[in-house]
Each structure stands twice: as C-alpha cells, then as structure tokens.
C-alpha positions, -999 to 999 in steps of 0.1 A, spaced: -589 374 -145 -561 390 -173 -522 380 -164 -517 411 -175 -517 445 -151 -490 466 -169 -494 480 -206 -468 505 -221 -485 515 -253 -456 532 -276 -477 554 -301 -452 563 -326 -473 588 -354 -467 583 -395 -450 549 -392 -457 523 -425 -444 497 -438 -428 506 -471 -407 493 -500 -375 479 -493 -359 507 -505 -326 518 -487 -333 554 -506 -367 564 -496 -374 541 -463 -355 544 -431 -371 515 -422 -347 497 -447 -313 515 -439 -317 516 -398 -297 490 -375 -328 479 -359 -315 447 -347 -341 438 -318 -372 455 -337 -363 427 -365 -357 400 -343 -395 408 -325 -412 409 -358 -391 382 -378 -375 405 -403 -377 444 -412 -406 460 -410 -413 469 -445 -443 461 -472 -456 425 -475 -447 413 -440 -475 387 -429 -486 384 -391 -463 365 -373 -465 357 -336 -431 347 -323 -413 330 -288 -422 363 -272 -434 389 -296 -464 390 -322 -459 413 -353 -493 427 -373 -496 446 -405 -525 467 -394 -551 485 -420 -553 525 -408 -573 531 -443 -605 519 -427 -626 516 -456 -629 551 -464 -611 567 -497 -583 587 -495 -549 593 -473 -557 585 -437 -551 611 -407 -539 621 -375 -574 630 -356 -594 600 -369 -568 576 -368 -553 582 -334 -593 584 -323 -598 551 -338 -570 540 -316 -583 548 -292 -619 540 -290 -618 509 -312 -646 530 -335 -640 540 -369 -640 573 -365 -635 582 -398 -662 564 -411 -687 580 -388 -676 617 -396 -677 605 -433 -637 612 -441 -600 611 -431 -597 642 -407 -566 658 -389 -543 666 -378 -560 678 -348 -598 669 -338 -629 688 -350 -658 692 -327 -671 659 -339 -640 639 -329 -638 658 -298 -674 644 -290 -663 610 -296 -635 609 -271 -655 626 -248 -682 594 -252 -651 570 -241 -620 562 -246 -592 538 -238 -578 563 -207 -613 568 -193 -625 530 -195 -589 522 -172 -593 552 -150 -633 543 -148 -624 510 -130 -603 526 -103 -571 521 -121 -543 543 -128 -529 558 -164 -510 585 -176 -496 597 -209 -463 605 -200 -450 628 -230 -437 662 -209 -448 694 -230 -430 732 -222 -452 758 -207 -458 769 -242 -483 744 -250 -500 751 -220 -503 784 -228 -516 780 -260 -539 759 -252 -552 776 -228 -556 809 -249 -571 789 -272 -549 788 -297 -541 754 -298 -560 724 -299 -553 695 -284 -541 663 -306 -564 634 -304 -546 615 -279 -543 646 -257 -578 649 -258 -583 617 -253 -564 624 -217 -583 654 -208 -616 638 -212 -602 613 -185 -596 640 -161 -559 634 -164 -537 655 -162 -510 667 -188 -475 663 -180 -453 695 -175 -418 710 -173 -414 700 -143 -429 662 -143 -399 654 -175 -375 670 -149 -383 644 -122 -379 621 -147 -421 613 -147 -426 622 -184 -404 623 -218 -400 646 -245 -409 631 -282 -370 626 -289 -370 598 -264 -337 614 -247 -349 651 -241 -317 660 -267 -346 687 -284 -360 703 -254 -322 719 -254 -317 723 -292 -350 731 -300 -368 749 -272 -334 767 -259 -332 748 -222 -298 743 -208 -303 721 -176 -330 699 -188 -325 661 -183 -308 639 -213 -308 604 -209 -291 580 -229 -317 557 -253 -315 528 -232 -321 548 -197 -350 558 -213 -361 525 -220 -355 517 -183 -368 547 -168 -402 542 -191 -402 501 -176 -400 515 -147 -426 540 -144 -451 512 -165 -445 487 -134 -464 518 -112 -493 521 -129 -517 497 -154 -518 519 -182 -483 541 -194 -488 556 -227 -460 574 -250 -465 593 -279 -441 610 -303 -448 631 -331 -411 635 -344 -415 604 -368 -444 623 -388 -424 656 -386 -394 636 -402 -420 622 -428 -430 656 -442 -399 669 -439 -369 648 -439 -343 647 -440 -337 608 -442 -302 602 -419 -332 615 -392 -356 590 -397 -328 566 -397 -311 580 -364 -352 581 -344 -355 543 -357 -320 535 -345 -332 549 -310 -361 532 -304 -347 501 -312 -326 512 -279 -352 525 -259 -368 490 -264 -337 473 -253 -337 493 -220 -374 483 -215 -371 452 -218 -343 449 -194 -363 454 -166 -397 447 -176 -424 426 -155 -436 393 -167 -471 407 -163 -470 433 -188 -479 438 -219 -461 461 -244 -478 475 -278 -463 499 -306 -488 512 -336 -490 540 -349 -521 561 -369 -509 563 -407 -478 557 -429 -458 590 -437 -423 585 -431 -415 551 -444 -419 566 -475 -397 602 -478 -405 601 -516 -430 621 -510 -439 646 -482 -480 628 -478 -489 606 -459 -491 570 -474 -521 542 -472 -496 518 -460 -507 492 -432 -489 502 -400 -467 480 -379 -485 465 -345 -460 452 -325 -473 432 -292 -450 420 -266 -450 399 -233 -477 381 -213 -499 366 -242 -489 388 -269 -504 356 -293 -537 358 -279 -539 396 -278 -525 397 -313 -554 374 -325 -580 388 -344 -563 422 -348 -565 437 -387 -569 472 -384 -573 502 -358 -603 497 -342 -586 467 -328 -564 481 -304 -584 496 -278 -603 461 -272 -573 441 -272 -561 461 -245 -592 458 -224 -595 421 -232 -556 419 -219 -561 436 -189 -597 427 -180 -612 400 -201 -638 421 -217 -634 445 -247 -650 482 -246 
C-alpha cells in the first residue's frame, strides 16, 4: 500500500515557462523565494527535471503531439484522465468542453476513480449564485474540471461553503468576490491562512483540488504588476501549506497551457508547463512524467499503487 493518503492538486490555468525576460514574464520579476527554492531556480524556459531534498520540478509537454496552440478543455481533460484528449477529438479545443470532451470525462476521470473506491474528494473553488444560475439555464457550460466534478456526483461549492471557510475563490484570499462581484461581508484571508486553511481541509479528505483561472485571465489581458502580484501569492499560500502539512501527503501544481508567462502576446503559448511535486515520494511520483497524460496516473500510482 501508497504512504500517501492526502493530495492537494493546485491547478493553476495558462502557466509556462518563458524567457527570462523581466519585461514580458512575471515569472522573472516575482519574489518567489520558496517556488525557486522547490524547483532549483525560476521557473522559466530550459529548466531540466530536477528532483530535490523534498520537492521534484518537471517541465511538462501540454502540446501533445498535435499542431497548433494548446487549450483549456483538452488540456485540463488530459489532466485529468491521463488520455490525450486532444489527439482523439483530432485538435486543441476550449476553452470549455464540446460534447465529445464531455463524453470523455463522463467515461472516467481522476474525481470518479477516488470517489469510486469509497474515498472522499472535492474541488474546493467557491463559485457565486451566478454561476449556478447560468448553468443551470443553460447558458453556461461547465469548464473541464468542473465537469470533470459533476460526472463524479460531487457537488460544486457555493456561497455559502467559501463563507464557512470549505472552498476559495480563484484570488486565493477572496479580495475579488468584494471588488469584483460587489460582496461586502465575504471572508478575506491573508495568503498564508489560505495556505493553512487549504492544508487543513487536504488532511480531511484524500483528494483536495484547487483551480484558478485568474492566471489565464491575466495572460490575455494583463496587465503585468498582476501576474507578478498572483505569482507573489502563491508563493505565500504554499508557505502556509506547508506549515502544517502531513507527512503523508502529496502536493502537485501543473497547469493546462502557457499563456501568461509570456504577456507579449495575448495567445496562448506551446511552452512546457511547470509540474511541481511535493512530499511523501515526490521522486518516484515525479518519475516517468513528460507531459499531461501523466498526471492522473501518478496520482493513482501515489495513492493506490496502480495507475487508471
């Protein structure tokens, strides 16, 4: 049997690795201190694999042998269900799932092979009664990984979960659920009680999963002191989880494309992607890995020994 019962997965959607270019790439202007120390230097273009003391990094291939710029839907599909989802539907689709992607999660997927053995997962990104709404009126479609949920039979989290403190908003501190979506009483946390509070709620179940879309957002749109300011956070957020997290755990960070290490340019990029893998055999669950089918069976082969 796996060491590991805990995995927080940190999806973090249009993160490359780019030039070292303090212009274009946040990546090379944040203060990332601990997100360089786990992967042995900034993440930027060229890095090599590198398992360290207690973290292995992996520039990870989110092209897939198919041409063109990859995308949301496929990539975060391919995520996953370790398939190449883009290959099978013949191209780079998103940013939302068509009917054929939505038939693929529905097949399997990483939530339904944990919740399939009896064990618990969530994705614990809070959404505003809007989103239900629209999704329910159909106008709307889920994102991949929310589908991905659904087909599980899980449930999505709500207002009221982020204000128990259950679920986050994509900001990390819930600063843009009053900014943004006009709240006045919602929680804000500091970076590193997110951190803490995510540690926390990972120790409940086996499988905690966060996404946030704010990185891709900045990567269309800028401006760059933003994706400087979300990198800057995270690095925080990491700090707080790692304050308090269990030597059976297992913590991953990916993401589906390259987009805003590269604010040149409002596309996404064909970059690799950053893999970050930390805790209880990150080397071993790190080997092997080159591109986004990977992820999904190092998971299962961390928690239970077997891939899907």
């Amino acid at each position: 049997m796996s060491a590991v019962k805990h995995v927080l997965f940190f999806f973090l959607d249009g993160v490359g690795l780019g030039e070292d270019d303090p212009i274009h790439n946040p990546f090379a202007a944040a203060h990332t201190p601990l997100l360089d120390d786990m992967a042995g230097g900034r993440w930027l273009r060229g890095r090599e694999s590198r398992a360290g003391a207690w973290a292995s990094f992996v520039p990870t291939d989110a092209c897939l042998g198919v041409a063109g710029r990859p995308q949301s839907a496929t990539g975060q599909a391919a995520i996953l269900t370790g398939r190449n989802v883009a290959a099978e539907i013949g191209m780079h689709y998103g940013p939302r799932p068509n009917a054929s992607i939505r038939a693929i999660l529905a097949e399997d997927n990483l939530f339904k092979q944990v919740v399939g053995r009896g064990d618990s997962a969530a994705l614990v990104d809070a959404y505003p009664p809007g989103f239900f709404d629209a999704v329910e009126r159909g106008k709307r479609l889920r994102s991949a990984i929310q589908q991905a949920v659904h087909e599980a039979g899980l449930p999505l989290m709500d207002e009221e979960a982020f204000r128990r403190g259950e679920a986050f908003s994509a900001d990390w501190t819930g600063e843009g659920w009053r900014s943004e979506l006009g709240y006045t009483d919602t929680p804000v946390y500091p970076p590193r009680e997110v951190g803490r509070r995510l540690a926390g709620l990972a120790r409940q179940r086996t499988l905690t999963f966060f996404s946030t879309w704010v990185t891709d957002v900045i990567g269309h749109r800028g401006p760059f002191e933003h994706g400087v300011a979300m990198l800057e956070r995270f690095d925080e957020v990491m700090a707080g989880v790692l304050e308090d997290w269990p030597e059976d755990g297992l913590i991953v960070v990916t993401s589906d494309h390259g987009n805003m290490e590269d604010l040149s340019t409002r596309k996404h990029t064909e970059n690799q992607v950053p893999t970050l893998i930390v805790g209880q055999g990150h080397a071993a669950s790190a080997g092997g890995l080159t591109d986004l089918t990977g992820l999904t069976p190092l998971i299962l082969r961390s928690l239970y020994g077997e891939p899907l």
